[in-house]
Structure formats: C-alpha cells, structure tokens
C-alpha positions in Angstrom: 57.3 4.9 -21.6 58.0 2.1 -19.4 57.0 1.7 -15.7 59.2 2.4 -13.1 58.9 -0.4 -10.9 60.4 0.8 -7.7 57.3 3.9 -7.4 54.3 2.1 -6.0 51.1 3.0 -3.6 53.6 1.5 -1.0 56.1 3.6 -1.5 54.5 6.9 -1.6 52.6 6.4 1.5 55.8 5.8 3.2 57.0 8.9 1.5 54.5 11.0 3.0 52.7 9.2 5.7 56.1 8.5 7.9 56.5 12.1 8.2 53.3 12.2 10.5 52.5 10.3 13.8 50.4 7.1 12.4 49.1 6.5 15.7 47.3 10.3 16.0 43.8 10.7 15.6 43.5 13.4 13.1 39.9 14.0 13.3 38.8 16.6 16.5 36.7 14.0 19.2 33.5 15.2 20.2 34.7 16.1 23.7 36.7 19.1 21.9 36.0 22.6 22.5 39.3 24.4 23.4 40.7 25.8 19.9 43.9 27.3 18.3 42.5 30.1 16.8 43.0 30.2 13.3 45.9 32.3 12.0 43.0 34.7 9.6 41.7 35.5 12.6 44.6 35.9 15.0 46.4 39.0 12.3 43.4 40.7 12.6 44.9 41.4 16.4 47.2 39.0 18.0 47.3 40.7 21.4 43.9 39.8 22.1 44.1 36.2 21.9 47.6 36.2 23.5 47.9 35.8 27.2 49.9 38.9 28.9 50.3 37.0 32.1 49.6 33.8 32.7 49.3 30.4 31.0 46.5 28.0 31.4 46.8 24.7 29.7 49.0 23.3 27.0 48.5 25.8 24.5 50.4 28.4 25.9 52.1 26.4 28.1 55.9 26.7 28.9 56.4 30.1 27.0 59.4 32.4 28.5 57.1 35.5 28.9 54.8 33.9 31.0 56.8 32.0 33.3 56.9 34.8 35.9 53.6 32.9 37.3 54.6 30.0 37.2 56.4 30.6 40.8 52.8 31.9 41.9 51.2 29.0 40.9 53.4 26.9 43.0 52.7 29.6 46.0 49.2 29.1 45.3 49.4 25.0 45.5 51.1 25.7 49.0 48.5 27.9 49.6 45.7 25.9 49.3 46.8 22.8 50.9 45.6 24.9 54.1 42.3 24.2 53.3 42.2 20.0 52.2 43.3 17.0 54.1 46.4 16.0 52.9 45.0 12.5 51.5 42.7 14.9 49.1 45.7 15.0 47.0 45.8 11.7 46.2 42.0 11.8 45.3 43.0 14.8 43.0 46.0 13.1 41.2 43.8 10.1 40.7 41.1 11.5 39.4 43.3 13.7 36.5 44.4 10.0 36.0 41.3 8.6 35.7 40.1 11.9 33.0 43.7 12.2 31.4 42.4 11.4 28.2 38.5 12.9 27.9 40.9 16.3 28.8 43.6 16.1 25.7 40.6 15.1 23.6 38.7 18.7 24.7 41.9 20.7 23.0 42.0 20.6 19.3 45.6 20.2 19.1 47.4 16.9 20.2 49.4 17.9 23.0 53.0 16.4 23.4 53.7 16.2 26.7 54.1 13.1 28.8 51.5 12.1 31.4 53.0 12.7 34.5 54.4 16.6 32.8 50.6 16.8 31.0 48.7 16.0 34.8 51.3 18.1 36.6 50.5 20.9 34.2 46.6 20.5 34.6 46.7 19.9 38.5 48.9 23.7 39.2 46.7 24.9 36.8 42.9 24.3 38.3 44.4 24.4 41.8 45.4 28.1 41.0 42.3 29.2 39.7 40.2 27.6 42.5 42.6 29.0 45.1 42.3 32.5 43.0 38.8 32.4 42.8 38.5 31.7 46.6 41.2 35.0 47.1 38.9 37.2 44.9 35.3 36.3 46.4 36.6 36.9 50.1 38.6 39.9 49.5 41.5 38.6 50.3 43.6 42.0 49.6 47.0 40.2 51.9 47.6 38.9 48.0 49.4 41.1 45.5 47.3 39.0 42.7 44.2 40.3 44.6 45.1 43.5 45.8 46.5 45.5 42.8 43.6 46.0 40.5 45.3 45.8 37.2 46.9 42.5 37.7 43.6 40.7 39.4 42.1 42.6 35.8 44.9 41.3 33.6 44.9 37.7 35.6 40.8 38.3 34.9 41.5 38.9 30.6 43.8 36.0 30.4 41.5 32.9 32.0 38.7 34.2 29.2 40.9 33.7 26.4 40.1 30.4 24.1 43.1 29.4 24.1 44.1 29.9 27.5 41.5 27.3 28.8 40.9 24.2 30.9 37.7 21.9 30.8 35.4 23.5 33.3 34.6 19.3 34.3 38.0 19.3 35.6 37.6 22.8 37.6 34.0 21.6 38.8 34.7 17.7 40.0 38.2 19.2 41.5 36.3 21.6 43.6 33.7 19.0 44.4 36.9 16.8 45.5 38.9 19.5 47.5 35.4 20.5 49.5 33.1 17.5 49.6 30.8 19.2 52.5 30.2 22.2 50.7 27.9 23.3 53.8 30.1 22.6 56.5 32.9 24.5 57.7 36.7 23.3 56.6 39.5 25.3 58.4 37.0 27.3 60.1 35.6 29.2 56.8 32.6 28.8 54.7 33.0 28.1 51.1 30.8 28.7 48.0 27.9 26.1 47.6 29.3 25.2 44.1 31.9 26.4 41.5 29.3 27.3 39.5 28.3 30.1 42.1 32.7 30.7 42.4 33.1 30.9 38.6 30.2 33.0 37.4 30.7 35.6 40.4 34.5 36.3 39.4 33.7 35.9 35.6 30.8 38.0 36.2 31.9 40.7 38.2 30.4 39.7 41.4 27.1 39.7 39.8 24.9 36.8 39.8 21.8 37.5 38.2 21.0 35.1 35.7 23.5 32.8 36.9 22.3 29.5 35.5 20.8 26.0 38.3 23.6 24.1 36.3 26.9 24.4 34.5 26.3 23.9 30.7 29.5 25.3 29.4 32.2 23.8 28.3 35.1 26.5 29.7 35.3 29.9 30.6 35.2 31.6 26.9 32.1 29.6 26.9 30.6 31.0 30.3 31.5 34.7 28.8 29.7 33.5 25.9 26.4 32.5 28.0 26.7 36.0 30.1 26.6 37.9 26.9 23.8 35.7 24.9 21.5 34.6 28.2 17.8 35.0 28.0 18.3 35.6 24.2 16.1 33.8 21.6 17.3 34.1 18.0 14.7 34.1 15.9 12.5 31.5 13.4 14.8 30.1 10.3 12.0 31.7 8.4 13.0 35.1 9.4 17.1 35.3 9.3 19.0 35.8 5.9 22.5 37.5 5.1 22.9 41.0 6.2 24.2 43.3 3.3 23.7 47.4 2.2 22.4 47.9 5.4 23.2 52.4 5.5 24.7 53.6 8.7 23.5 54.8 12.0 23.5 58.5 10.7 21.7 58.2 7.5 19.5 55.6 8.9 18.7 58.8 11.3 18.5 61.2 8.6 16.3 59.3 6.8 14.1 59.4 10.1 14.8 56.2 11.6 14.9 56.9 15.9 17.5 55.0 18.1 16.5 54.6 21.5 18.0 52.1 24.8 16.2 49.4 25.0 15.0 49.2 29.0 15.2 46.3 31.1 17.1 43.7 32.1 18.1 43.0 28.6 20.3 40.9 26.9 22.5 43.2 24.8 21.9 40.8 21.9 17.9 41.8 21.5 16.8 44.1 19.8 13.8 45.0 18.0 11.8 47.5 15.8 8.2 49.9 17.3 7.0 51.3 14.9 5.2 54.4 15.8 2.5 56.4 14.1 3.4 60.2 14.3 1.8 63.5 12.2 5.2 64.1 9.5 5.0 68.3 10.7 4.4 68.5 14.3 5.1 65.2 15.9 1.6 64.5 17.3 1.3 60.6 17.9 -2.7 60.2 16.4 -1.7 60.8 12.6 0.4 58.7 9.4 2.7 58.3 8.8 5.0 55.9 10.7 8.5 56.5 12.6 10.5 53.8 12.9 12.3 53.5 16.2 15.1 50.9 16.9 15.3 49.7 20.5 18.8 47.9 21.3 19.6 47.2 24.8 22.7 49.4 26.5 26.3 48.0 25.5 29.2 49.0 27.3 32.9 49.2 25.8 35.6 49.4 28.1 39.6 48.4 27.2 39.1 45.1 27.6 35.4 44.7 25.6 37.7 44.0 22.1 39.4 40.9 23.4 36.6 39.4 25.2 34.3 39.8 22.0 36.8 38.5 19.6 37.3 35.2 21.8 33.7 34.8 22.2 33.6 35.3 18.0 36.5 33.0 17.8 34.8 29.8 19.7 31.1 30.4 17.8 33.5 30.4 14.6 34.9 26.8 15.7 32.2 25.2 18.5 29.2 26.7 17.4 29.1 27.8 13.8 25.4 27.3 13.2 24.8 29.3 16.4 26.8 32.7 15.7 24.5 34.9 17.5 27.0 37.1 18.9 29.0 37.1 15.3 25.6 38.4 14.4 25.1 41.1 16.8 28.4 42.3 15.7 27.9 42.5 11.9 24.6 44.1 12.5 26.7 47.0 14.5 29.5 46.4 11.9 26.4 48.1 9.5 25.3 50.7 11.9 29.0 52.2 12.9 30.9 53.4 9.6 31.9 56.9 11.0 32.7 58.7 14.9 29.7 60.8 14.2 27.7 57.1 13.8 29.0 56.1 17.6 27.8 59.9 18.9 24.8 59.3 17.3 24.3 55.8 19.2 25.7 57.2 22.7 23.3 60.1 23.1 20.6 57.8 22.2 22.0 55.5 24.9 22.6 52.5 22.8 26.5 52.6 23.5 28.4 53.4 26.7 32.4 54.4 25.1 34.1 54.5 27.9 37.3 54.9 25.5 37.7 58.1 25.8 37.5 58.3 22.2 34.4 57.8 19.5 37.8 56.9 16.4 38.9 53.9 18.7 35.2 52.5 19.5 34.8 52.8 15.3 38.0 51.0 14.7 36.7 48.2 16.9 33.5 47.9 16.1 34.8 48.0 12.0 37.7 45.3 12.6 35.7 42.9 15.1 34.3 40.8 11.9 37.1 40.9 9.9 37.7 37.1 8.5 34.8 36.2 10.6 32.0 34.1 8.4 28.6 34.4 8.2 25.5 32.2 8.1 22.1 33.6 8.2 21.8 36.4 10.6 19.2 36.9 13.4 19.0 40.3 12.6 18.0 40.1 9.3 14.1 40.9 9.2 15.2 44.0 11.6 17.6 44.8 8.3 14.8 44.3 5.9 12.6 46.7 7.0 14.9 49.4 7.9 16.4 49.2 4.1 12.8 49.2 3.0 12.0 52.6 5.3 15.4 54.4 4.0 15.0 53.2 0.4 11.7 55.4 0.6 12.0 58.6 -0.7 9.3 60.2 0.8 10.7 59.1 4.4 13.8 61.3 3.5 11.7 63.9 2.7 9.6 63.7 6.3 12.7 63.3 8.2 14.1 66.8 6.7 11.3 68.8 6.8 10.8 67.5 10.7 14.9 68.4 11.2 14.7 71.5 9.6 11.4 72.8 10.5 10.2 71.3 13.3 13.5 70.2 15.3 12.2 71.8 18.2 8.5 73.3 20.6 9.5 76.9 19.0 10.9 75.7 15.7 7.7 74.2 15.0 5.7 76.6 16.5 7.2 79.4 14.6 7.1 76.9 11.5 3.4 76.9 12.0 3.0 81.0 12.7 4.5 81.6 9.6 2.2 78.8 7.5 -0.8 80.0 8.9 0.3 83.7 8.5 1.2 82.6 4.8 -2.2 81.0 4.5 -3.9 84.2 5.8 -2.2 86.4 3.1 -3.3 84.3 0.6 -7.0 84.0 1.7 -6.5 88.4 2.0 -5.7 88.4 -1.3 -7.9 86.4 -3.2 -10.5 88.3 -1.3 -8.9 91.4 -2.7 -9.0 90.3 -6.0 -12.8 88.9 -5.8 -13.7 92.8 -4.8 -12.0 94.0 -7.8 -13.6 91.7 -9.9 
C-alpha cells in the first residue's frame, strides 16, 4: 500500500497539539493545593462541594447565583479602609503583584483571567474575609453578615469548601501588611496578635485550644483538616493494612464486644482497644475470659458535619493521598454503621452525638461519605484484626448471649444464680435419695 506522504509526526501534532495552549504547563507545580474535585466524587453529592453563597477564588468565580455578594464584598473593601492608611493599598496591590504567579500555581486549574481581573479578584477576596473575620471575633452584630446566624453559618460552610479557597500566604502576609503593629492600637481598637489567632477562632468556633505556634496549612479546608486530625498519631507501617469484613456495631455487640466514649481531650480520630478480664456469668473483673471494649473519642454530627467531612476527604484524596487519616476514620465507621439500630447502639454508648434528629439520615451519611473515595493502608487496621478475630470466635458469641439473656442485669443474674444453685441442690437431694435406697 503506498505511503501517504502528506500524514507525518508533523502533521499530527499540529492536528492535535494546536487544539491546546502550547505555552500551559500541564503538570500541577508544587505550590498546588487548591483542587477541582474530581467529578466521581462530586455525584456522590454536589451540594456539598458547591458554594450556596459566596465565591472565593477563580473556581467559582463569576457564577450568576453567587453574585448577590459580590456588592458585599465591595461594602466590605469600603469598610475596611477605616482601619489602614490609605498608602497600605498600594503595599497590598504590590505585593499580589509581586505573588501573582506562586498564587495561580496553588490552584490546579490554569485560571484565564487577566492580571489586573485575576489580582482584583484575589484583593476583594482576602480583604472580605479579613474584614469578616474582624466583624465575627468582635461581635460586630451592626452587620446583617454577622448578626443573622444562618448566613454568618452559611458564609462559615462556604470559606471551608476546597474549592472555594485562597492560599492562606496571601490571607496571612495581607494581614501582616494591613496591621504591621499588631500590638499597637490603629483607629483606636486592638486587633488579633496574628491571623493565625483570627483564622482558627472563627474556623474553630471561637475555640482555641490546640491552636498551633505557626500556620502550617496550606488554606482553610486544610486548617479544618488539622482541627479534626490534631494531636493524632497514626500508627507504625507495620501495623496498618486494608480494612475489609469488618461486622457491624450491633453484631460486634452481640458477639460481646463493648463500646464506650473515649474521655479526654481527644482527637476524634483515636481510638483504641482495653481489653478487660471479666468472669463470662456474673461480670466480676478477677476471672477469664476477656471483654473487649472499644474506646472512640465523642463525634458530633450536625447539618453541616457531611460537607465539611467530604472536603476534608476530597483534599487528603488530592494533597495528601499517603496521609488519608481521616478517609480512614471514616471507612472504619463506614464498617461499624450498616443499620439505624448500629447508630443507637453508638449514641447510648456515647461514641456519636446525632444531632439530626434522625438515626436513617446519620446512616445514610456515614454509608455514602466513602463512596469513590480510595484506600491505602488504614490506621485502623490492627483495631480491625482483633475485633474480627474476637467475633469470629464462637465461644465469644456464646458468652455474650448467655451474659444478655441471663445476666443482663443485678436481679437477672442474681435470680440466674438462685435458680442454679437451687438446681444444684436438687440434684445433690437426689443423689442422696438414691444412695439411701441403694
């Protein structure tokens, strides 16, 4: 068959290759760690990855819905030029300058805009959330944003979202910028030390215990991400695997495994295994065999746990894949929660807070949560070991039911243990009887 001359190497790459931007760097730089998330994971539940009010960065930036806030931004800008010398904007401007391209590296998506629309985005941007943040740590209830609860909540959802992000650098230096003498008065009002102290108060709910000496997050998904993991330590690579056939939180319990609140100041991520050595009849802790009791620290679930959880998942899935520990956490309660009468179980141990109003919703979160997440080795996976081996026992099962049936309570057992020793008397009466015959 002979050649056709005019298809060459040369020609298909200008086929194909024209139809992209040569010039665009296709590989992610190291400075990224805002993400799209990835359409898999967005079906699962779209709303909560979607802001409902306001847009923060390019992602979400421009859309029709949102532009309601845009006005309050400018408001805001106003707002705040109250509190910084006028020549502090030029500092500001030339600083987003300066950083204009270590911030578009930080989002995984090359964003189109020009540089005077892409720095006037990021400049309203930060200067609402500072001014925001200021509102909200002095009370400032003169502000509609601030006074009616369920905006400052909804306002509170949409700067956690990953895509809904700016570089906390920017946020920090800006802040730094806008108040240089942190310790001196400006406009007759004392401000926060640092916006680590601003951001981890309003993230945090006002509370800042365990807030950190310095900012090592990347963005505000990321500080929700260090709130929920801090003072955890996943365990040796010698003791995490893949989680699979663990039984639920009600056979687990019927096959006499104990759920109990971990106390403390806990991260909600820890949890860990006692086992305790208890007499199988009357529950008297001297004898064999041993009761295995799993201690998991409180977690609460409000309306807005689902969406903070599943942006948390989302940025382990991209930023920090070898470093799931919250993916983790959340397959291991995947296991535990199967049925309502599973999430009962956990809430009168204390394990789970449902403030839902309804154990079928908190089981529909807890089952969807990991959907089209992946896996690596879990750090829960020597805790899954040994309660398979403890319900794969038979005579555990066994224990457990006699203990439930018999011994459930003080006059269960103690009428469990009249009628044994009655039986035993009747015996020892009757072999008596028959030795006299004999």
């Amino acid at each position: 068959m002979p050649k056709n001359s005019s298809i060459n190497i040369g020609s298909i790459e200008e086929r194909k290759e024209l139809l992209i931007d040569i010039e665009e760097n296709l590989e992610p730089q190291a400075e990224c760690c805002i993400y799209r998330v990835s359409n898999e994971i967005r079906k699962v539940n779209e709303e909560a990855y979607t802001p409902k009010m306001i847009s923060i960065g390019p992602l979400h930036h421009g859309k029709a819905e949102l532009a309601g806030m845009e006005k309050q931004k400018i408001r805001y800008k106003r707002e705040f030029a109250k509190r910084i010398r006028k020549e502090t904007w030029d500092e500001i401007v030339d600083f987003l300058e300066k950083h204009e391209q270590r911030i578009r590296n930080c989002y995984d998506e090359t964003c189109k805009l020009r540089t005077l629309e892409f720095i006037t985005m990021i400049l309203y941007d930060a200067v609402f959330i500072i001014e925001f943040f200021l509102r909200v740590y002095y009370r400032d209830v003169r502000d509609f944003l601030v006074e009616k609860t369920n905006v400052r909540s909804n306002v509170w959802l949409d700067l956690q979202l990953l895509e809904n992000q700016l570089p906390y650098f920017v946020l920090e230096d800006l802040y730094m910028i806008a108040f240089p003498n942190l310790n001196s008065r400006s406009n007759g009002e004392d401000y926060p030390a640092s916006f680590l102290l601003l951001s981890y108060s309003f993230i945090n709910d006002g509370e800042l215990s365990g807030m950190p000496n310095k900012a090592d997050f990347k963005h505000f998904t990321d500080l929700r991400r260090y709130i929920m993991a801090k003072n955890y330590r996943a365990g040796s690579e010698q003791s995490r695997g893949f989680i699979k056939d663990l039984p639920c939180a009600l056979k687990l319990h019927e096959s006499g495994v104990k759920f109990k609140r971990k106390e403390g100041d806990q991260c909600f991520l820890d949890r860990s295994i006692e086992k305790k050595k208890y007499c199988a009849l009357i529950g008297i802790p001297w004898l064999e065999p041993e009761q295995h009791e799993l201690q998991i620290p409180r977690f609460e679930v409000f309306d807005e746990t689902e969406a903070l959880i599943r942006n948390v998942m989302a940025l382990e899935q991209c930023h920090y894949p070898f470093e799931t520990h919250v993916c983790s956490y959340f397959e291991f309660m995947d296991s535990l929660v199967d049925t309502e009468q599973d999430v009962d179980l956990l809430v009168d141990a204390g394990v789970i807070s449902n403030n839902l109003g309804d154990s079928a919703r908190a089981v529909k979160m807890f089952n969807s949560l990991c959907s089209q997440i992946y896996f690596n080795d879990s750090d829960y996976y020597s805790i899954v070991k040994d309660l398979k081996a403890h319900y794969d026992n038979p005579w555990n099962h066994t224990k457990a039911t006699l203990k439930r049936v018999y011994f459930s309570n003080l006059w269960r057992g103690t009428g469990t243990v009249a009628a044994i020793v009655l039986l035993l008397l009747t015996l020892i009466q009757a072999i008596c009887s028959i030795l006299q015959v004999v």
